[in-house]
TIMI-694458 format. One record per residue: x, y, z of N, C-alpha, C in turn; residue in one letter. Coordinates in pm, whole numbers, plus 50000, padded with zeros to 5 digits. Layout:
% residues N
XYZXYZXYZA ...
***
This chain:
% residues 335
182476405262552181006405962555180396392762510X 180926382762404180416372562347180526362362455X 181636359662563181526351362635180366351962759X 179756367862775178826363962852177516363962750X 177236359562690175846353462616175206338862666X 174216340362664174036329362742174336315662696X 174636312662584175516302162540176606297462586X 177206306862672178546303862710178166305762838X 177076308662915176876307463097175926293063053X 176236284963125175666273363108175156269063228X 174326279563221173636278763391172576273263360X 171826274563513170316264463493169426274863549X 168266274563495167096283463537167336300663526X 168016303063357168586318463343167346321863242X 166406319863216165306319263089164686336363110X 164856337863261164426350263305165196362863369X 166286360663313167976370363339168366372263252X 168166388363196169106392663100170506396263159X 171606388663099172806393463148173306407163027X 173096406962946173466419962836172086429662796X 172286441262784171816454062727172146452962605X 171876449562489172436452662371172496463162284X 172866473762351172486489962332173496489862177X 174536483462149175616490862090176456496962137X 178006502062108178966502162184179566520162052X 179816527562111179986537562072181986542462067X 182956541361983184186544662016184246555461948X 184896567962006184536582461934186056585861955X 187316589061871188416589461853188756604861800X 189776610361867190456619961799191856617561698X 192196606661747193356596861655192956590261515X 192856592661416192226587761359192786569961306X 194166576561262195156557461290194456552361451X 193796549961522193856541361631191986536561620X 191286548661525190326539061456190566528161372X 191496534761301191786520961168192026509961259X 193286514861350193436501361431192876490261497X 191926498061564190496490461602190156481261533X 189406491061394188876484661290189216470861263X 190746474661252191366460061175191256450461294X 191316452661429191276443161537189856437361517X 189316444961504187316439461525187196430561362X 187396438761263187426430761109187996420961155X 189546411761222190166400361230189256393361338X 188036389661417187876385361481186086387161423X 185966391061304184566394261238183606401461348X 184156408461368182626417061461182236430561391X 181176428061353180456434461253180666452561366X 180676463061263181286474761312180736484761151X 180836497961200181076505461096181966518161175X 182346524161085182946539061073182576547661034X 182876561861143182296574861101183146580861106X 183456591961007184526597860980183626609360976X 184116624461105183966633761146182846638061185X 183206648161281182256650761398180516650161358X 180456657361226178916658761135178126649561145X 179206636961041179026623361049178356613361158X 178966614561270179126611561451177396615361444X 177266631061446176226633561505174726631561403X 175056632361308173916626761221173506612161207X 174306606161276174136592061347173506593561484X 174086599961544173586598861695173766611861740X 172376621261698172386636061713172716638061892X 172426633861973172876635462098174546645262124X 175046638062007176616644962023176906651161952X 177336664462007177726677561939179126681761975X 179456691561850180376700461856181906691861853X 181546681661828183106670661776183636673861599X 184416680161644184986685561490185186675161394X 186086676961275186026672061169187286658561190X 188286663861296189106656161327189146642861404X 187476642361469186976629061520186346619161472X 186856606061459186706596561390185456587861506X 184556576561458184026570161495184176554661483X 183976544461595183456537761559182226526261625X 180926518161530180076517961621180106504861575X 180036495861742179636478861689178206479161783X 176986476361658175876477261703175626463861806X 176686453361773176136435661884176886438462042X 177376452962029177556455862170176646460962257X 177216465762356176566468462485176846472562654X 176086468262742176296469762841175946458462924X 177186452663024176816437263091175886445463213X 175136436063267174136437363379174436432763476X 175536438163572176256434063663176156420663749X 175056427263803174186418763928173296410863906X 172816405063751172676392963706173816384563627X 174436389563581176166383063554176506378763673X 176386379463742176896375463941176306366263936X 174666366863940174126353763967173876345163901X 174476345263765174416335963680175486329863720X 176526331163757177576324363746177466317863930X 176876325463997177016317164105175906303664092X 175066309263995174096296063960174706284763927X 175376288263838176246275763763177286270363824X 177686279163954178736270064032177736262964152X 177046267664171175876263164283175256245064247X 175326249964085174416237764014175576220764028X 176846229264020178006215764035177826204064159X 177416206064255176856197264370177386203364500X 176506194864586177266197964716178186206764802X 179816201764701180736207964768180816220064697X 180186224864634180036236364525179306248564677X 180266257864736179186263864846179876277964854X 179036291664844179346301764903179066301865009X 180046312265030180666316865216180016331665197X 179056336565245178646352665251179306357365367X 179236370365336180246374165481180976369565549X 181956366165508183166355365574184416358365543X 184926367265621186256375965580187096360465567X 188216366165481189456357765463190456366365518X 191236357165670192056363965740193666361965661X 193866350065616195116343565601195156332365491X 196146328165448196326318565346197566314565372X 197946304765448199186299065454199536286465429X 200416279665364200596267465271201306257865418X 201046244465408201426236665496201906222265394X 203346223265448204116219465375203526196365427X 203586191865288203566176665331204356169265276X 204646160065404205676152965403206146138165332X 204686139165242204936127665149204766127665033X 204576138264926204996146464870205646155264782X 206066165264903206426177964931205236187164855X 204646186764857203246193764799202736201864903X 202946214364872201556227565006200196224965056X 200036219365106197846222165154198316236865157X 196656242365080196776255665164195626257665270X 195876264265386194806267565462194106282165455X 193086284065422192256292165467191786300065598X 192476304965694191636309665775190516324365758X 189506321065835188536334065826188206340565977X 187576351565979187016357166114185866348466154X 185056339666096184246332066159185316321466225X 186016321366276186806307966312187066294366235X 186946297166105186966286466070188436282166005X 188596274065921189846271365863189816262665744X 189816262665622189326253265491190766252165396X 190696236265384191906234165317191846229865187X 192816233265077192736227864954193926227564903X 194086224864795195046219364683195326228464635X 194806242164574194546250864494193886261564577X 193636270164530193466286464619193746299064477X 192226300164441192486316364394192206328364469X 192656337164445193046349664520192326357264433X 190516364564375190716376264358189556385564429X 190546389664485189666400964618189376415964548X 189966416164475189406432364405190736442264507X 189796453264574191116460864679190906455364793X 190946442864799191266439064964192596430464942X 193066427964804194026422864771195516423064814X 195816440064853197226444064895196786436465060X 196176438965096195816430865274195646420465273X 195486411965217195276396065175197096395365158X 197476399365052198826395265006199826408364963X 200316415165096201336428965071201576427364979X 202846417564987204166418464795203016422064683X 202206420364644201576420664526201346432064461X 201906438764397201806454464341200656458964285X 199656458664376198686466764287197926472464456X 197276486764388197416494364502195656499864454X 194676502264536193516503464511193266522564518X 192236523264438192306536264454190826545864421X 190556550964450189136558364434188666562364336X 187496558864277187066565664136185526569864177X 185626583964122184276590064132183436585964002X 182286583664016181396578063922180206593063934X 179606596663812178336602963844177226602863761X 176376605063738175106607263676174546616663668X 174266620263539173646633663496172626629263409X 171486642163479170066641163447169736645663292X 169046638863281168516635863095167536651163106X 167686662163010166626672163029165896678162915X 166126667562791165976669262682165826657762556X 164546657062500165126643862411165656633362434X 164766626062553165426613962577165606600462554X 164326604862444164246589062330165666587162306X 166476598862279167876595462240168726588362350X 168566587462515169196578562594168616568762644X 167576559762556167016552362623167406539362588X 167746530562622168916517462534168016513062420X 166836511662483166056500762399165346505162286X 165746521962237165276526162143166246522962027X 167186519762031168826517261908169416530461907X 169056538661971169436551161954170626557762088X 170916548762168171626549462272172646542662318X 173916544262257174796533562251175916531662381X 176056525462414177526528962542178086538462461X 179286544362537180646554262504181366553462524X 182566552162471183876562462500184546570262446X 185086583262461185726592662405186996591362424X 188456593262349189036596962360189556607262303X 190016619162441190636630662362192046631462308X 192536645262221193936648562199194466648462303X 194236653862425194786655062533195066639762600X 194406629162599194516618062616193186615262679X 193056623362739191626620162848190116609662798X 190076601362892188936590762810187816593362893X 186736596762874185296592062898184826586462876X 183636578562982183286566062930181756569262965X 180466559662905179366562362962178546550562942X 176946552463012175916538762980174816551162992X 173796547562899172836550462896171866545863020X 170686552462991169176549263098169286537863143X 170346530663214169986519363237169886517663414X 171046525963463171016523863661169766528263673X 169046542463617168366549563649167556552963511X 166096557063504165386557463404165546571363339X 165936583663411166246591563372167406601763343X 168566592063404170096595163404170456589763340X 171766591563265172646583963204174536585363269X 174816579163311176496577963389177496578363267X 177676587863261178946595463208180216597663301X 181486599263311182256597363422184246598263356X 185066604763395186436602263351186856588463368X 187786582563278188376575463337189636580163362X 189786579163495190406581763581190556578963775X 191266583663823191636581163973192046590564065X 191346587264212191946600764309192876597464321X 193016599264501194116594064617193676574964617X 195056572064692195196554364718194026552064808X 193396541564832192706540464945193846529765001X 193826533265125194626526865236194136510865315X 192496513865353192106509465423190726506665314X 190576494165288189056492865198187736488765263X 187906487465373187196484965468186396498365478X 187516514265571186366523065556185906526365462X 186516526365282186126531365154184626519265173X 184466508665201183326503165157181946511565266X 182256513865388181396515665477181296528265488X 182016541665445182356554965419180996559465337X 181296570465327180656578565255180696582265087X 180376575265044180516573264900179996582264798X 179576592564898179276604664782180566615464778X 181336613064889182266625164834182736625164726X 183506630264631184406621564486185196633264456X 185836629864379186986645664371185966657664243X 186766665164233185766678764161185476668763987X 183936675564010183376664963895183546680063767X 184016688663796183186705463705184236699363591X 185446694463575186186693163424184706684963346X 184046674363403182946664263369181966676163311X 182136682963376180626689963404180596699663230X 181736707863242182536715763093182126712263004X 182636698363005182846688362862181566683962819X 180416678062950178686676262920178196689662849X 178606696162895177666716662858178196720562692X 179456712562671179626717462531179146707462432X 179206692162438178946682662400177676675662406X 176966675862536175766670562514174616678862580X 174046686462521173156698262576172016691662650X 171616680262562170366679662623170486668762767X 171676672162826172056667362992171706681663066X 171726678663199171956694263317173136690463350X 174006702163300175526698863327175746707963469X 175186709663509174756723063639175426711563743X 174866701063748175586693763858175136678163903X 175906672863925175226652663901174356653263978X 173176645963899171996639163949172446628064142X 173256623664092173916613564152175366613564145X 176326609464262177326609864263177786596164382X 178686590764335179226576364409180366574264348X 181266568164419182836566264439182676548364409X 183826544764373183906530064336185586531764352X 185776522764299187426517564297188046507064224X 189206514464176190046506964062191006505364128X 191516488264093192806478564096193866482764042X 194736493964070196016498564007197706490663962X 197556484463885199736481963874199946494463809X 201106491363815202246503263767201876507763645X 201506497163538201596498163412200156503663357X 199236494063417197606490163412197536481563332X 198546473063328198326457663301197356447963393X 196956437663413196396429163495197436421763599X 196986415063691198076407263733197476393163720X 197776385363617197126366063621198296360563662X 198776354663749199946346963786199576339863882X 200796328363936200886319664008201656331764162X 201716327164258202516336664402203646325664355X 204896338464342206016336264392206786323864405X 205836325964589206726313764670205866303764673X 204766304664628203096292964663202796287764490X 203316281064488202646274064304201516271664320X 200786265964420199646261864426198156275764454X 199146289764449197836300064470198186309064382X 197106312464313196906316764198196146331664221X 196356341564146196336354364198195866365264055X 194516366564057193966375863946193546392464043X 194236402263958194116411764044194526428563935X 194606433863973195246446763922194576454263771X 192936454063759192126450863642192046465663610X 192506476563692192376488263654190916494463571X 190016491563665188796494563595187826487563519X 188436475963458188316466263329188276454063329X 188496448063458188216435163486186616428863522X 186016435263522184556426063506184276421663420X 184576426063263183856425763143184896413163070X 186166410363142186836398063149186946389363206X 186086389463319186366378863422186096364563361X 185056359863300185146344263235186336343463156X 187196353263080188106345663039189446343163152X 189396352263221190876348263318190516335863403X 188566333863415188746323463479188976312663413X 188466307463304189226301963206190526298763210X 191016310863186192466307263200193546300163345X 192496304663433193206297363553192916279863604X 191096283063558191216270363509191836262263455X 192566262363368192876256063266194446255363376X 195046268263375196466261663474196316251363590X 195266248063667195426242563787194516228563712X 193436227763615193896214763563195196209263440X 195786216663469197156213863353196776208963222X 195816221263160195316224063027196326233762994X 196286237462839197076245362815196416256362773X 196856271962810196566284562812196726290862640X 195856296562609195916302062437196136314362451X 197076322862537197396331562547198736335162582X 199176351062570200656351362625200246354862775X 200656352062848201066353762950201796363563089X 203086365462968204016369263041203496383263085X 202916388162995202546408463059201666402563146X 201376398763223200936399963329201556391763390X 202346388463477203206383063553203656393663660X 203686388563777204266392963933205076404263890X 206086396463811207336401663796207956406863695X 206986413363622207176418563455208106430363491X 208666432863430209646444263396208256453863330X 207656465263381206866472563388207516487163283X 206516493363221206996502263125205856513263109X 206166522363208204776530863222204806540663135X 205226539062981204806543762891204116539162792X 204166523162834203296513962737201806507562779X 201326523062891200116514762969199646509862902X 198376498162921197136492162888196106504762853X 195376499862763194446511562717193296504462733X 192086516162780190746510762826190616506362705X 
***
């Protein structure tokens, strides 16, 4: 969250773009060791936080949430929030826009191919670019991150795209309590005993909804082409969503989403990321497999790739995310 502040987008003409909501960030735990854990992660990196210890607690903080027993732990970092998608976009295309000239988006301009052309004085790859406009653009360097158009861009690459129902449920009660800008409305996530995580944002898509939603996944999408141009309201059965709103937050209509839309998560095996170099291509570089969670990181992986293709050095490990990690799908990544 700190890297998108505007201190760190060093764009030009942002005076009138909020890229953050600074609602506060809500972690509501049935584990109570994996609060501490937190804790100590957020205490080592000083981000101011407190703790609530049981459900009472929880809700006499933020009466909105009910019926969380004694066994649920809290925790709340008020300098959090919610990023603002679609000005985070254009901030950053600002700031690449602002570099000169050769600084240029391509809108609508499929990428058909990427094939390296070997030179003979050297031995160094050009890579070429081809697209459906006919064109063909060559460089030195080539990042790869397409989101799910990724397995069609580049088969070998293990990460497989897949459908997530998103929904919104209507505020029908007391809604000073979901409104960001009152302090009284913090992002969410729950995790249950069962494992199951929910996640949410307050009044912010919509003035009178708030997007609550599993995290979780349907079926693969095959083809991302029709998932983009499809029908994006189907989504798989929202009623487990629906249960959990009717016991927990009354003053929603858990009767049935306001709104309902499908999106899609970047799957590996593990739900690790994928940051690596290809294989057989040193020169193309490949961010992919974000499982839900890659927006709210994207300046640092770009960072980090930066930094490989000017042969800076990386302040991170690495290796779990690699092509070719020896994968351990009991040690997934946790939202």
């Amino acid at each position: 969250m700190l890297l998108w502040t505007k201190k760190h987008i060093n764009s030009v003409n942002l005076s009138k773009i909020s890229l953050i909501r600074k609602n506060g960030v809500l972690t509501i735990d049935y584990d109570w060791k994996r609060t501490l854990e937190k804790s100590d992660i957020l205490r080592s990196f000083n981000v101011p936080h407190e703790i609530l210890y049981g459900g009472s607690i929880i809700q006499r903080r933020f009466p909105q949430f009910v019926n969380f027993d004694k066994n649920y732990s809290a925790i709340y970092e008020p300098g959090g929030g919610a990023l603002l998608a679609n000005n985070c976009l254009e901030a950053v295309q600002r700031q690449f826009q602002a570099l000169g000239s050769l600084a240029t988006l391509k809108d609508n301009e499929k990428v058909l191919s990427i094939v390296p052309i070997p030179q003979k004085e050297n031995g160094f790859s050009l890579l070429e670019v081809a697209t459906n406009k006919g064109a063909c653009y060559y460089a030195n360097n080539v990042v790869v991150a397409t989101g799910g158009w990724l397995p069609n861009l580049l088969p070998n690459i293990p990460v497989l795209p897949h459908r997530v129902g998103v929904c919104f449920w209507k505020v029908l009660s007391r809604p000073e309590l979901f409104k960001p800008e009152n302090g009284t409305a913090p992002s969410f996530v729950i995790i249950e005993e069962n494992g199951q995580i929910f996640y949410s944002l307050p009044c912010i898509d919509y003035p009178n909804a708030i997007k609550l939603a599993l995290h979780g996944w349907d079926l693969p999408i095959t083809r991302m082409d029709e998932h983009v141009f499809g029908d994006k309201t189907k989504i798989s059965d929202w009623t487990g969503i629906s249960q959990y709103i009717s016991k927990h937050f009354p003053d929603l209509d858990s009767s049935s989403p306001m709104i309902k839309c499908a999106c899609v998560y970047n799957l590996t095996e593990d739900e690790n990321f994928i940051v690596d170099r290809h294989p057989q291509i040193p020169n193309l570089f490949i961010a992919g497999g974000f499982s839900g969670t890659g927006f709210k990181h994207a300046l640092t992986i770009g960072k980090i790739i930066s930094n490989w293709i000017n042969g800076k050095n990386v302040d991170f490990d690495m290796e779990k995310f690699k092509i070719d990690r020896k994968t351990n799908v009991l040690m997934k990544a946790r939202i």
